[in-house]
C-alpha positions as CSV (number, residue, x, y, z in Angstrom):
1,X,4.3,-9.2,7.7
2,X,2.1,-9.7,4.6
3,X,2.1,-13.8,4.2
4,X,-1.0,-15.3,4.0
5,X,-2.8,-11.9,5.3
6,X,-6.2,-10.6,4.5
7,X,-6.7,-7.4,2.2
8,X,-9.4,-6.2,0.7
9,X,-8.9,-3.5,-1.7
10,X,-11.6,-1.0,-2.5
11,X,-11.2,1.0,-6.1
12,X,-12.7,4.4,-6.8
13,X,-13.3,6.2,-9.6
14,X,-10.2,8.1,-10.6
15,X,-7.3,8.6,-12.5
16,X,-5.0,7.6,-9.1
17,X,-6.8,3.9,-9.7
18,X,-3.9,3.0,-12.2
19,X,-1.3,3.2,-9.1
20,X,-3.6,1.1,-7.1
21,X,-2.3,-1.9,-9.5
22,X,1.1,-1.5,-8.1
23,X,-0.2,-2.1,-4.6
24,X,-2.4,-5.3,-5.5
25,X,0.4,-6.6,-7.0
26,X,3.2,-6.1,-4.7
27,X,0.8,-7.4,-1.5
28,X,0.3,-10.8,-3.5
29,X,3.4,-11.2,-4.7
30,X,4.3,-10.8,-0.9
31,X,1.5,-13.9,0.0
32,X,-1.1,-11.6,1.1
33,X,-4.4,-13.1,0.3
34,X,-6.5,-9.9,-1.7
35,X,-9.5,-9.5,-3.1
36,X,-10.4,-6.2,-4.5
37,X,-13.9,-4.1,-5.3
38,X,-14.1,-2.0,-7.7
39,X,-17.2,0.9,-8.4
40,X,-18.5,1.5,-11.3
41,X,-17.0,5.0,-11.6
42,X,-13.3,2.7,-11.1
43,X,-13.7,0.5,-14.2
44,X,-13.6,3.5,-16.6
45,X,-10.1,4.0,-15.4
46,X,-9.0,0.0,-14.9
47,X,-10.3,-3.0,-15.7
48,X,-11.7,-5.6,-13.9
49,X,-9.5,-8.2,-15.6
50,X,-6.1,-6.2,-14.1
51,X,-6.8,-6.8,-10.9
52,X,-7.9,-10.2,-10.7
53,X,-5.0,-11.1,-13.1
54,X,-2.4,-9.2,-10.2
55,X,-4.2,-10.4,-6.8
56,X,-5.1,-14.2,-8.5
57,X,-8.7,-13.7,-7.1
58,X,-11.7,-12.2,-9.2
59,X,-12.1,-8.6,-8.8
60,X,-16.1,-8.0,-7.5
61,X,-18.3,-4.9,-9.2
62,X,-22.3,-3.8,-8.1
63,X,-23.1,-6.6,-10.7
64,X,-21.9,-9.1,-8.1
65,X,-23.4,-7.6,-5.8
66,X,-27.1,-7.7,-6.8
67,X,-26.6,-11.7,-8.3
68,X,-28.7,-14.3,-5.9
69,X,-26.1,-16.7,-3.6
70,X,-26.0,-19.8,-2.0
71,X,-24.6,-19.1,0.8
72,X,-23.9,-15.3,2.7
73,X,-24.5,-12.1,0.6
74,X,-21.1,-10.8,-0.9
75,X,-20.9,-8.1,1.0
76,X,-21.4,-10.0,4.0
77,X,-18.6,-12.4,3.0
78,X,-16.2,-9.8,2.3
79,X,-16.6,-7.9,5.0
80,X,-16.4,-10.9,7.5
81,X,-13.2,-12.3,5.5
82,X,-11.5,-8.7,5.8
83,X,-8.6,-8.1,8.3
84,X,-7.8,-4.9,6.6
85,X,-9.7,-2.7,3.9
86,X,-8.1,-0.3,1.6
87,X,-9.7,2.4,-0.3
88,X,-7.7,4.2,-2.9
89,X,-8.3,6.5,-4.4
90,X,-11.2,7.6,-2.3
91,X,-13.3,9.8,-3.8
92,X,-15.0,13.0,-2.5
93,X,-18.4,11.0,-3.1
94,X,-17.4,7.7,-1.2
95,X,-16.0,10.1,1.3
96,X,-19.4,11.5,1.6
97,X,-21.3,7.8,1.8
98,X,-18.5,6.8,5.1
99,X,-19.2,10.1,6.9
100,X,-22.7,9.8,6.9
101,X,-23.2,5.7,7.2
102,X,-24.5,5.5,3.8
103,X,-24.5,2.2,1.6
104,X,-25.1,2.3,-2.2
105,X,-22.9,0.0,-3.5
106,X,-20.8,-2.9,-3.2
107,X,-18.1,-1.0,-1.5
108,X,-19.8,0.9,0.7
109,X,-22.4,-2.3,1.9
110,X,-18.6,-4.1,2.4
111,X,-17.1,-1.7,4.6
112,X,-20.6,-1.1,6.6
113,X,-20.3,-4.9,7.4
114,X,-17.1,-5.1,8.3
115,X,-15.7,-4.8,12.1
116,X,-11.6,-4.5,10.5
117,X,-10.1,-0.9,10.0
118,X,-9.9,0.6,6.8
119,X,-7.5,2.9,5.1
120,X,-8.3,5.8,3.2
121,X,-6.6,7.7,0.4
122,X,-8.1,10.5,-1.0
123,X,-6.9,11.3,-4.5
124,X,-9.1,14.6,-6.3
125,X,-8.6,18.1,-7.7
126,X,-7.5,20.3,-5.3
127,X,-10.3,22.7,-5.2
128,X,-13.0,19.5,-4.5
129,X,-10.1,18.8,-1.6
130,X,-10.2,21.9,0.2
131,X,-14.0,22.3,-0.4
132,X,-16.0,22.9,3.4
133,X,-18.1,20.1,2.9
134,X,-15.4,17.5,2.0
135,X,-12.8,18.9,4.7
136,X,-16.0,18.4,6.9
137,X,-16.6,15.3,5.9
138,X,-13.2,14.0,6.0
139,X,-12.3,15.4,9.6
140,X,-16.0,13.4,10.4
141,X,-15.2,9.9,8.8
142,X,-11.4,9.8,11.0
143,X,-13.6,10.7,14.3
144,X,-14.0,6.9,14.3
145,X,-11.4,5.3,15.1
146,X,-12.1,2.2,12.8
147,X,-10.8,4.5,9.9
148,X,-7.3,5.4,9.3
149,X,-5.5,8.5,6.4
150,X,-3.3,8.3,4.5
151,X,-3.6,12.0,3.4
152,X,-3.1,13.6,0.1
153,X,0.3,14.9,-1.0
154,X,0.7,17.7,-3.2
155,X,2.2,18.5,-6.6
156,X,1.4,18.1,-10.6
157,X,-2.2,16.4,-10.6
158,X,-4.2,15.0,-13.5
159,X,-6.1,18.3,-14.3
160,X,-2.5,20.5,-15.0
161,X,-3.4,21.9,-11.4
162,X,-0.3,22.3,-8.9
163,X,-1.7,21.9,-5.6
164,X,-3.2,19.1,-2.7
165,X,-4.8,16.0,-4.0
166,X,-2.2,13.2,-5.0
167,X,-3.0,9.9,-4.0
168,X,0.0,8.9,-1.1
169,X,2.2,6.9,-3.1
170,X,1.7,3.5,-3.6
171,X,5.4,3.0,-1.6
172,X,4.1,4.8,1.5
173,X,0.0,3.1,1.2
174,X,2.4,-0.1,2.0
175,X,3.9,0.4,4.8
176,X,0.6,1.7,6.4
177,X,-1.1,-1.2,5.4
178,X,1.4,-3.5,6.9
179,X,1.7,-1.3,10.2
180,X,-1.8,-1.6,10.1
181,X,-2.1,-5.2,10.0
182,X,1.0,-5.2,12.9
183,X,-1.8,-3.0,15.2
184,X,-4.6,-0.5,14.2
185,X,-4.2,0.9,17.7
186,X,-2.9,4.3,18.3
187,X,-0.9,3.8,21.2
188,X,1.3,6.2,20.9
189,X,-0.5,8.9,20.7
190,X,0.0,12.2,22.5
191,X,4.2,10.7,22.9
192,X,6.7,12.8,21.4
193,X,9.9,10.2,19.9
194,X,13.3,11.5,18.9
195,X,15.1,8.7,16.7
196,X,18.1,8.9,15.2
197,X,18.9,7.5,12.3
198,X,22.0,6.3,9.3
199,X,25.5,7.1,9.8
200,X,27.7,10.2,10.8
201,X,30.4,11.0,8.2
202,X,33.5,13.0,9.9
203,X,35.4,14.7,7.4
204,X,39.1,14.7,7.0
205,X,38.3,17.7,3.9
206,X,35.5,18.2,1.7
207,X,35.7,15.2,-0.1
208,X,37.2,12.6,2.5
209,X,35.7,11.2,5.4
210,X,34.9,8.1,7.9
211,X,32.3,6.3,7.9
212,X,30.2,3.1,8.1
213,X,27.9,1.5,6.2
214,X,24.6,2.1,7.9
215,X,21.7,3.3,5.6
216,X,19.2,4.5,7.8
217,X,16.8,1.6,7.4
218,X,16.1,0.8,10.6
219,X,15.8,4.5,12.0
220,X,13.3,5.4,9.3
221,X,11.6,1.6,10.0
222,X,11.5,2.9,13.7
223,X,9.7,6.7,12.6
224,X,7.6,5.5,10.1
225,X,6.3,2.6,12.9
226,X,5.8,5.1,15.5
227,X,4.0,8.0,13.1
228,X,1.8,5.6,12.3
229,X,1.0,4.3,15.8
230,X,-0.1,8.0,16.6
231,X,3.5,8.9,17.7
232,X,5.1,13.1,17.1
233,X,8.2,12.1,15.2
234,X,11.4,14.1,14.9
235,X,13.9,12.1,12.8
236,X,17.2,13.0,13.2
237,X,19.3,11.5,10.5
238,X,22.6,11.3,9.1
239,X,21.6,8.9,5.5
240,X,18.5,7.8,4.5
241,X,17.3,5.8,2.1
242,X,14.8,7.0,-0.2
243,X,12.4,10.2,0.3
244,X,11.4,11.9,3.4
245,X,8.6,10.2,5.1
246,X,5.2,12.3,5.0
247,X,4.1,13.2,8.6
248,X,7.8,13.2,9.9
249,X,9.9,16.4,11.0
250,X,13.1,15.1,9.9
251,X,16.8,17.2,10.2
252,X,20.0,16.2,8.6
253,X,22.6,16.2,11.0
254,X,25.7,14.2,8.5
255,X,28.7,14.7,11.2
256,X,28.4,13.4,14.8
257,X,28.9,16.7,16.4
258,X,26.1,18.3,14.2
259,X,24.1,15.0,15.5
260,X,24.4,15.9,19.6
261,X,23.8,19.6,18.6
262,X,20.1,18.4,17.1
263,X,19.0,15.6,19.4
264,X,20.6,17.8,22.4
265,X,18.0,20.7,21.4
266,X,15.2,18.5,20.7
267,X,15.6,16.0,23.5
268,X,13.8,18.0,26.4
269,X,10.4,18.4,24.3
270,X,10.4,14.5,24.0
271,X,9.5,11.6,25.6
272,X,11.7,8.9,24.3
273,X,15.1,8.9,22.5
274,X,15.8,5.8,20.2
275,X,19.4,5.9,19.3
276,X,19.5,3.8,15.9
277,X,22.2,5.8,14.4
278,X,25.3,4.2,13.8
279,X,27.6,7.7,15.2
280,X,31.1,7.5,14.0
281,X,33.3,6.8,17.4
282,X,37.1,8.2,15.7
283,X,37.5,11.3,13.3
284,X,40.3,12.8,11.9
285,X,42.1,14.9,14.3
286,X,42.5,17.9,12.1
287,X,40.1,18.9,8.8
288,X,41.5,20.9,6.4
289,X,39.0,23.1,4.2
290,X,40.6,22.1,1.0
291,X,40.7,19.1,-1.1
292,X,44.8,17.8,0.1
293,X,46.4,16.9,-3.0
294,X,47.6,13.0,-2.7
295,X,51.1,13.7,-2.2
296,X,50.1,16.1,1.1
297,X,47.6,12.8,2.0
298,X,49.4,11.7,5.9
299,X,50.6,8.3,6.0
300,X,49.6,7.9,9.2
301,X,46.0,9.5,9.8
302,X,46.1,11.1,13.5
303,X,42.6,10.2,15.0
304,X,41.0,11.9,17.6
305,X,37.8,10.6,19.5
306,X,34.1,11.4,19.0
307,X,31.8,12.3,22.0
308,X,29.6,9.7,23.1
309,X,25.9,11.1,22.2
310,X,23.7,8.7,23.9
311,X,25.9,8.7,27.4
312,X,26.0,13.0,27.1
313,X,22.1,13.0,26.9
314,X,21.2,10.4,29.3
315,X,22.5,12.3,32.1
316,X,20.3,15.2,31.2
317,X,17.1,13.1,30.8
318,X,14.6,13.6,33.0
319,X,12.2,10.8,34.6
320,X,9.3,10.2,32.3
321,X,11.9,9.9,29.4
322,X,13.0,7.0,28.5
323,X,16.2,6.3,26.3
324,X,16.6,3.2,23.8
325,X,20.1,2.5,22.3
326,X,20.9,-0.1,19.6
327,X,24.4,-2.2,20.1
328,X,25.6,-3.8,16.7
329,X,28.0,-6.7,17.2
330,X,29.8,-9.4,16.1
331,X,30.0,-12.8,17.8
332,X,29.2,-12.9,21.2
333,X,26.7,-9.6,20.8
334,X,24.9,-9.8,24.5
335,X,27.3,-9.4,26.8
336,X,28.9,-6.2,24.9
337,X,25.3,-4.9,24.7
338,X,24.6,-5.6,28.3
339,X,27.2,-3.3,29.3
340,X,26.9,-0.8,26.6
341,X,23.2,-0.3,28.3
342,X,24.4,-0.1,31.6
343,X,27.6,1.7,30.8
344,X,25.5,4.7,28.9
345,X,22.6,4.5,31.7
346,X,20.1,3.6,28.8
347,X,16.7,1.7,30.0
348,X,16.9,-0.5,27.5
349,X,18.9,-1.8,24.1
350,X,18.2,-3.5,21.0
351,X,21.9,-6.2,20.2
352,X,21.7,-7.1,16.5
353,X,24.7,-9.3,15.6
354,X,25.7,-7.6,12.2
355,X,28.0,-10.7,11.2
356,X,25.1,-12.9,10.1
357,X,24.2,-14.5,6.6
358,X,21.1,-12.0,6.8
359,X,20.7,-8.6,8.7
360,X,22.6,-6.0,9.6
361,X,23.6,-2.8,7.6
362,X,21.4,-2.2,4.5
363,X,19.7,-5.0,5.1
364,X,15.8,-5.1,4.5
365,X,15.9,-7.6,7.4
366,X,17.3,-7.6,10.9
367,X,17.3,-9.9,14.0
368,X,17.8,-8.8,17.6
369,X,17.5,-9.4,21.0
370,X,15.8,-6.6,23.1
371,X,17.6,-6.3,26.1
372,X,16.0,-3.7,29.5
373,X,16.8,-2.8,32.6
374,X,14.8,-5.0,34.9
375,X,16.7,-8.6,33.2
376,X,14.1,-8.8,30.3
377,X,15.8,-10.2,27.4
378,X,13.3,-11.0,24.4
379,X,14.6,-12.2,20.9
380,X,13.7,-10.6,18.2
381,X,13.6,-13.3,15.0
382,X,14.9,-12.6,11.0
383,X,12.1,-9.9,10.0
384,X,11.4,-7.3,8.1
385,X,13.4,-3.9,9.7
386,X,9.5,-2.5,9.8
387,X,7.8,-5.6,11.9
388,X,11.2,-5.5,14.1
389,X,10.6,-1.3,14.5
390,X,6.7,-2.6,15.5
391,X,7.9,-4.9,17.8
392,X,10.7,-3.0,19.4
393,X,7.7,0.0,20.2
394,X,5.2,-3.2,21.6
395,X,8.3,-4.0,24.3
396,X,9.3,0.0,24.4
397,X,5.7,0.3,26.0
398,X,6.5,-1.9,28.5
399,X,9.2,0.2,29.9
């Protein structure tokens, strides 16, 4: 998603700039192209010389901006070479200086003659955060739609101060910037999505149970794609890698029963179901609520069978919802998919074969073929899980 793409990366002044290296660094180590500019207020926090040593490009500053050229003015350069401009940490004056149109500086002059949309990331005390005139301006500045948030989280900031202001994480700033550079459109907004997520665990007694080695990746892939086409997410999830996403109502449902009891409740205020989670299809018959010694273990583990969530709920759906299933198989993955979709009455389904050198469970990489109701059939090639989620959602609009 990132190789040979264009970044520019704009620096404020604040303490956040130190995590900004993190991000310069991971995009060109990923073969984005990046070239970053830096205020004045930033270089009292970070040096120039870090970032052109991490993005391999020199890193610009107001004295660049004011030295005669040859060819276009800097600013005009940059903001014509741009596919995507980051800011981070944005301050409460930069803030100020988008809101009103204002151009005072390199940065500023850059994004003013640029045409690409630009993510923001507010990092500042919590008190300057929640301050009228910056709540104003920020609610302002995202009235265009050029301009995208990545908003503040809270906890322990710089000044001892428990509250609003973090900077997003650097971890969370990339997947926005590579949703971004998928589509700056918001074309899911005003849908409500219901994904599932990771595995179902059915317990045999506390410490025993089934399972399968799904992680979640794909299902968070899918919600954090969708929140950040303008979606309402509920993730319902059974393991997840990592954190919970910002912006995401997410509910732990670990056993498949728990699972139909959430998505069941939460179904009729949606508008699509995507059924990534990998539900458990046999548990053990009988649970005991104690740890069974080994020498009470059964030789023979009586099974019994789990409901089948996705078939229960599409009978129930009603006819502007639309219900996506995922089939993971080995060899000959179509057909089985084919009439998994048509057996569970789903409008469409994603095969992955899971028996490949790359993809499949806990992969960071998946292939597919996206399979609907009217014949379509559209391959999905080796990708990151977070372009395939994008792309999934681009032939999901289709439906």
């Amino acid at each position: 998603m990132l190789n040979d793409r264009r970044v520019l990366v704009g620096v404020g002044g604040g303490i956040a700039a130190y995590k900004v290296a993190q991000i310069v660094s991971t995009l060109a180590k990923a073969g984005a192209q990046v070239r970053v500019v830096m205020t004045d207020a930033a270089q009292e926090f970070v040096t120039a010389l870090t970032f052109s040593t991490l993005s391999r490009q020199a890193a610009y500053d107001d004295r660049d901006f004011w030295q005669p050229t040859h060819g276009k003015p800097l600013h005009i350069e940059l903001g014509e070479w741009a596919e995507l401009i980051v800011i981070a940490p944005l301050t409460a004056n930069t803030l100020g200086k988008l809101a009103y149109g204002l151009a005072d500086n390199l940065l500023t002059n850059v994004v003013l003659a640029s045409k690409c949309p630009v993510l923001l990331a507010p990092a500042m005390n919590t008190d300057m955060w929640e301050q009228r005139s910056v709540q104003r301006n920020w609610n302002l500045v995202l009235q265009d739609n050029r301009y995208h948030a990545a908003n503040p989280g809270s906890g322990l900031l710089a000044c001892d101060r428990i509250g609003t202001g973090r900077m997003a994480e650097p971890e969370e700033l990339l997947v926005k910037i590579r949703s971004l550079l998928h589509t700056s459109e918001r074309d899911l907004a005003g849908k409500r999505l219901l994904i599932s997520a990771g595995a179902t665990q059915e317990f045999l007694d506390p410490v025993r149970f089934l399972g399968n080695p799904s992680t979640g990746k794909m299902g968070l892939a899918l919600a954090l794609a969708s929140r950040d086409r303008g979606a309402e997410v509920t993730l319902v999830y059974g393991t997840l890698p990592g954190p919970l996403p910002l912006g995401i109502q997410a509910i732990v449902a670990s056993t498949a029963e728990k699972m139909e009891r959430e998505l069941r409740s939460h179904l009729p205020n949606n508008d699509w179901l995507i059924m990534c989670a990998a539900v458990a299809d046999l548990k053990p018959a009988e649970y005991r609520d104690y740890k069974l010694p080994k020498a009470e273990l059964p030789s023979a583990l009586p099974l019994a069978l789990v409901p089948d969530i996705v078939a229960n709920l599409s009978k129930n759906k009603s006819d502007h919802q639309k219900i996506i299933g995922f089939a993971a198989q080995t060899g000959d993955f179509i057909l089985p998919a084919l009439e998994k979709m048509k057996r569970k009455g789903l409008d469409a389904i994603v095969a992955n074969p899971i028996d490949q050198a790359q993809g499949g469970f806990g992969s960071d990489v998946n292939q597919a073929v996206w399979c609907d109701r009217s014949g379509k059939q559209v391959p999905i090639p080796l990708c990151e899980k977070l372009e395939m989620a994008h792309r999934i959602l681009d032939l999901a609009i289709g439906l």
